[in-house]
Phi, psi and omega in degrees: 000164201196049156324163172256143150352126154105010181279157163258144190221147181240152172253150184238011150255356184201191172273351199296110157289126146228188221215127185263150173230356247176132183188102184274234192244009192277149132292080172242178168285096203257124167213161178234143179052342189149317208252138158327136192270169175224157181282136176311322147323322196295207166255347190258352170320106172120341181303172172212143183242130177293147209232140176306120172289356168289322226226038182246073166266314165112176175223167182215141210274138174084335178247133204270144187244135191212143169234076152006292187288337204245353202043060154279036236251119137223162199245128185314133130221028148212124194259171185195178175291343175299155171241133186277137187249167163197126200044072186051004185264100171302157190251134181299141155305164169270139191274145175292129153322148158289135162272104173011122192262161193232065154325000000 
């Protein structure tokens, strides 16, 4: 899969919504729970997949998920029970900018 930047991708084991913000130039395999994510749009929007009992780490609303290696970013904006992979990897939250000191 090759979303475009600004797509909504749905889990088809929970609700987790997320929002691509990051897209490198690879095809990849994006899962939640286990199971493939989908465009929130799409014809496969509403399926359901039995979810990896492995792969229940969760998502948390608001917050963006990034893989480096792969130039991925995406931003949460229905959490659920799942944890999002990409190729079987789960993808890290993204570490917070440092704020300036205000010296």
């Amino acid at each position: 899969m090759k979303p475009r930047v600004g797509a909504t991708l749905a889990s088809t084991t929970d609700q987790t919504t997320v929002i691509v913000v990051r897209w490198g130039a690879e095809d990849l395999d994006v899962t939640c729970g286990g199971a493939p994510m989908v465009d929130a749009r799409g014809p496969e929007a509403g399926t359901s997949h039995p979810a990896d009992p492995a792969q229940q780490a969760g998502t948390v609303m608001g917050k963006r998920y990034a893989s480096e290696e792969h130039g991925v970013e995406l931003l949460c904006t229905k959490p659920g029970s799942g944890t999002l992979a990409i190729g079987g990897v789960p993808v890290p939250l993204k570490d917070a900018k440092p704020l300036p000191a205000s010296d």
